[in-house]
Structures are given as structure tokens and as C-alpha cells.
N, C-alpha and C positions, 0 to 999 in steps of 0.2 A: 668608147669614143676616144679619138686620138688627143694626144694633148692638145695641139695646135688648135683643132674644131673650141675644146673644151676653153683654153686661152682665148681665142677670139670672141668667143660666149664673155668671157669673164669681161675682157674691156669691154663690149656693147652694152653688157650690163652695167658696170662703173661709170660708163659715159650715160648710160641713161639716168642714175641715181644722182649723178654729179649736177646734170643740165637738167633735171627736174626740180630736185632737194634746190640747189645753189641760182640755178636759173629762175625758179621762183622766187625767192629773196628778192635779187639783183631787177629782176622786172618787174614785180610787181607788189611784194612785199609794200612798200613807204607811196606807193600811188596814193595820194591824196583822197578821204573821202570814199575810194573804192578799192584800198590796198587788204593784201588778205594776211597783214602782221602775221606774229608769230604763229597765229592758229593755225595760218594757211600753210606757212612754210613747213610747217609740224608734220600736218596731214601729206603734204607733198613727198616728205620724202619718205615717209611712211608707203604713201600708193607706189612709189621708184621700185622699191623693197617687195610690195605688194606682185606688183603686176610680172616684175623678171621672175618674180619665184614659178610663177605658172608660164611664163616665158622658157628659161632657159636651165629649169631645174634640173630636169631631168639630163640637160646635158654635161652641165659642170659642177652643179652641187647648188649655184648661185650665192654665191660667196658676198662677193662684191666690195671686201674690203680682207686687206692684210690680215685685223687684225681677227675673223673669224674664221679663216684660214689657218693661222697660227692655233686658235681655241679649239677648233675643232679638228688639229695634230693633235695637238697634247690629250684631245678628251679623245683620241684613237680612231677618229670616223675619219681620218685623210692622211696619205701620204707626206709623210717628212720628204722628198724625192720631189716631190710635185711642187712643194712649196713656191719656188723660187719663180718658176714661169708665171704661178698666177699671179705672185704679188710685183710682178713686170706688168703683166694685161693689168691687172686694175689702176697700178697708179698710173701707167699709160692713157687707158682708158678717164682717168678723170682729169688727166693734164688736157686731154683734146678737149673734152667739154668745156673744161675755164676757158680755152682761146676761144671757144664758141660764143662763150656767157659774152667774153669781153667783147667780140668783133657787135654783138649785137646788141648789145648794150651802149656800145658806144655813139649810136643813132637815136640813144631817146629822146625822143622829145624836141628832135631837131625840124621837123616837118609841119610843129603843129604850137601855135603859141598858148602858153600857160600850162602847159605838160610837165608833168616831172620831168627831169636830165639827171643822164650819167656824170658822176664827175668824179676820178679816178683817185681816190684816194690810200691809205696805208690799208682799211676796214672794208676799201669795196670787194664785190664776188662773193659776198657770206665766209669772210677770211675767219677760221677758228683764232683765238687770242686770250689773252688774259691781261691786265692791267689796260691801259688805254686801249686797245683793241677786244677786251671783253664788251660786250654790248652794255652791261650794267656796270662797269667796271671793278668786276671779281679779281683777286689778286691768282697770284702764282701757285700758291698752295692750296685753296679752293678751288682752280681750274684744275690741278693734278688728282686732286682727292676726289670730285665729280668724274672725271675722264675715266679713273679706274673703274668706280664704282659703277657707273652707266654702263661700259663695257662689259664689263664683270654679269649685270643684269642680264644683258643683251645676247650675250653668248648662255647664258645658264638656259635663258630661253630656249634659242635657236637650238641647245643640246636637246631637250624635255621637247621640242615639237618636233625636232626630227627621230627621234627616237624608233625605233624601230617597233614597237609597240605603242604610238602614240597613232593618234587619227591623221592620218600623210595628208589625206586634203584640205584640213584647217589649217596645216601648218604654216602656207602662205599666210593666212590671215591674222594666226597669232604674233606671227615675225615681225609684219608688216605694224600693226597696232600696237606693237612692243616698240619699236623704232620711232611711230608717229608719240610714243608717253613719253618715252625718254626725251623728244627735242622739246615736249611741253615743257619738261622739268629743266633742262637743263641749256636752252635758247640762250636767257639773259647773262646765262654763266660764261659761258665760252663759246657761243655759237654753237653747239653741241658737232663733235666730231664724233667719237668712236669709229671712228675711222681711219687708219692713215693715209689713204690713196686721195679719200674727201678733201682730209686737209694739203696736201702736198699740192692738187692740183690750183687752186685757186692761190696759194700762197709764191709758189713758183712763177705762175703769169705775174702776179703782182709785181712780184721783186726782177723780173724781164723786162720791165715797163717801169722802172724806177722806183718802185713801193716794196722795202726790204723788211721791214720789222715785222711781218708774219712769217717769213723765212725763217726771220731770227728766235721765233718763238716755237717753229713747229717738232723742234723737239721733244715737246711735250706730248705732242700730240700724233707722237709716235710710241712714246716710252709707255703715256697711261694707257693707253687701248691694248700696247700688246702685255702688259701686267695682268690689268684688268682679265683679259682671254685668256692667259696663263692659267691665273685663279680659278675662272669660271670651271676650265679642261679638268683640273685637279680636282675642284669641288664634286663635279657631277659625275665622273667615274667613281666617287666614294658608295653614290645612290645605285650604280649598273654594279659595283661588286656585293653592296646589299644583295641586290636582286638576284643574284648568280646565285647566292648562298642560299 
């Protein structure tokens, strides 16, 4: 498959994960009475995860985020070479979805009285943060130490299910249900990322539109995810050189 097919896979997939995971928050998450809280948003980006893997696996890998792309170079399953194009399409890919989330969000509740309404603040769009923009207000060094470790898990996974000796067709489903436990755990933390492309795009519209302090904080939320994928690549090669032996 060419790069570009493979690239363009990569952003529809990111922009699907972005406007599923982040577009359920932002819609329907805090709806009053019928809102589907954390559980919902959990499971959603979970199925994003889910449904592109049997979508667009077979033609990019279905990555859908920087950092297990980077995890899965170091853990030897992808091109160092390739790197660079996909982690263009995906943060591309989730920058388009946040102008989506936002254009269509910004219509809530305008048509119909006693609706929930959008109202654009530092935290809107499922923005990843720590300190006043953590959801519980987790600090800086508990948002860094989750991001890794979550990552870290997430990629150990994704190596052990795509494995070449693993069962190919469950693999959507362990990835997907691996993603949907992680935002269980780690929602109130930091909005859970493991992501960088997740967090850039909603944080970037923000700060477009005069809400800068998730801009200011998405460094993190680059640095833990691609640590975390680092570790994971280095850990799970230790288990294929067992096996070798």
C-alpha cells in the first residue's frame, strides 16, 4: 500500500477517534439526566479504536496516534522512515475533528429552551490538562506519571495483540477494551490522552479561538505518551528475544 493511501487511512482514522472519543464528551457527556459521563466517553473511544481497527488495519496498521507509532518503531514492527508522514495525518486528522466538534457544538441548545449549551471555555472539547484543567484537579506530576504509565500499558498491549503469534482477529477487540479501561482509570486525571495527535487537536482549536492554557500545558501530553511507547517498544522486545531463544 502506498504511503499516501496509508496516510490518508491514518487521518480518517484519527479524525474518527477524535470526533467519537472528544465529540462524545463535548455532546453529550454533562446532558443533564440523559448524559453518558465518564462511562460513556470511556466506552466511545474505546469503539473509535475498536471499529477503525477492522476498518483500516489492514491498510495502515491503524495506528491512530503518534505515540504508538513511535512504540511500535522501537518495538521493530514499523519503519523509522515512515514515521514522520503518519504522525502529520493523524495530528491532522484530529485537528479537523476539533473544528468539527467546535462548529457543532456551538449550536447547542440554541433551538430548543432548557437544553444544555455550549459555552467555550479554557476545558471545552475534552481538552487533556492538569491543574485547573484536570477534570479532578490532579497536579503536574500525577498527570505526567499516569500519561506514561497508561501509554506504557497501552502499547504493551497493542505489541502482545498484534503479535504475530497472537489471535489477529481479537486483536481489535483487546485494543479497543484496553483503551476503553485506561480512560476508566485515568478520565478524572487528565482527561486521559495517550495520545498526542488527541491532545494537539482539541487544544490548538482552543487556543485559535482565545482558550490558550491547554496549548500551554500539551507538552506533557506529548513528552508522557511518547516515554511511556518508548518503554513499552524496549520492554516487549525483551519477551520476542526470550522467544527467539
Amino acid at each position: 500500500m502506498s504511503m499516501m493511501k496509508r496516510s490518508i487511512a491514518e487521518f480518517i482514522g484519527t479524525f474518527w477517534l477524535v470526533l467519537g472519543g472528544c465529540g462524545a464528551a463535548a455532546f453529550a457527556a454533562g446532558v443533564p439526566t440523559v448524559g453518558i459521563g465518564y462511562l460513556g466517553v470511556a466506552f466511545a473511544f474505546g469503539l473509535t479504536v475498536l471499529t477503525m481497527a477492522y476498518a483500516i488495519g489492514h491498510i495502515s496498521g491503524c495506528h491512530l496516534n503518534p505515540a504508538v507509532s513511535v512504540g511500535l518503531a522501537v518495538g521493530g514492527r514499523f519503519s523509522w522512515a515512515d514515521l514522520p508522514m503518519y504522525v502529520i495525518a493523524q495530528t491532522l486528522g484530529a485537528i479537523a475533528a476539533a473544528l468539527l466538534i467546535l462548529y457543532v457544538a456551538s449550536d447547542m441548545g440554541l433551538y430548543k429552551e432548557g437544553q444544555a449549551t455550549f459555552e467555550l471555555t479554557a476545558s471545552s472539547l475534552a481538552v487533556n490538562g492538569y491543574g485547573e484543567l484536570s477534570p479532578q484537579g490532579y497536579g503536574m506530576i500525577a498527570g505526567l506519571v499516569t500519561e506514561i504509565v497508561m501509554t506504557f500499558m497501552f502499547l504493551f498491549i497493542i505489541l502482545g495483540a498484534t503479535h504475530k503469534q497472537a489471535h489477529a482477529v481479537a486483536g481489535g477487540l483487546a485494543i479497543g477494551f484496553a483503551l476503553t479501561l485506561i480512560h476508566l482509570i485515568s478520565i478524572p486525571i487528565t482527561n486521559t490522552s495517550v495520545n498526542p495527535a488527541r491532545s494537539t487537536g482539541p487544544a490548538l482549536v482552543l487556543a485559535l479561538n482565545g482558550e490558550g492554557k491547554a496549548l500551554a500545558q500539551l507538552w506533557l501530553f506529548w513528552v508522557a505518551p511518547i516515554a511511556g511507547a518508548v518503554l513499552a517498544g524496549v520492554v516487549y522486545r525483551m519477551f520476542e528475544d526470550e522467544k527467539a531463544v
